[in-house]
C-alpha positions, 0 to 999 in steps of 0.5 A: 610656923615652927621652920619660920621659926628656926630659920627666922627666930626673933620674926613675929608671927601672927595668927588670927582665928576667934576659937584658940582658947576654946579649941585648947590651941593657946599653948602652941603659941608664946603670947595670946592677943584678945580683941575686944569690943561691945555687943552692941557694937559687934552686931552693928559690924557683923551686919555691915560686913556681911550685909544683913538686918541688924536682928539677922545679925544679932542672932548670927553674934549670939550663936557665935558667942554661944560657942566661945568662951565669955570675953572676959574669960578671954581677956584673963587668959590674954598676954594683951587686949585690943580694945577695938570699941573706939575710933580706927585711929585708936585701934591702931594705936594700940596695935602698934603698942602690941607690935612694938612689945612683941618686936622687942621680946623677940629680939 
């Protein structure tokens, strides 16, 4: 990222990984984004996604939560939050919003 960065420097660039705050990795980046969603809904996902009972599931969330930080830790240490608890199409939306921020506070 950081040769990107002197060769590109207003380019964006994103990294996904669930465990940057918890691993002391949050200040090696200029902004932090937090998705966020229910429990509920969390563990209907995780199920479908990975084919599993919903109890299956359930106990797989709760051992991955276990070892974060609590979500509204995260949404305090968050520069934005994507509430992903509505429809694609609201998801979306604010993922433009974010992009579109970004854009700008890189140029």
């Amino acid at each position: 990222m950081e040769e990107m960065g002197r060769q590109h420097p207003h380019a964006v660039a994103i990294v996904e990984a669930a465990l940057i705050i918890e691993a002391g990795a949050a200040k090696r980046f200029d902004r932090l984004i937090v998705v966020t969603c229910g429990d509920e809904q969390r563990i209907a996902r995780f199920a479908a996604r990975q084919k599993l009972d919903l109890e299956a599931a359930r106990k797989e969330v709760e051992r991955r939560m276990a070892a974060q930080l609590p979500e509204a830790e995260k949404i305090k240490a968050a520069d934005y939050v994507v509430d992903n608890s509505g429809s694609l199409d609201q998801t979306r939306e604010q993922v433009h919003q974010v992009w579109e921020r970004l854009s700008v506070e890189a140029a």
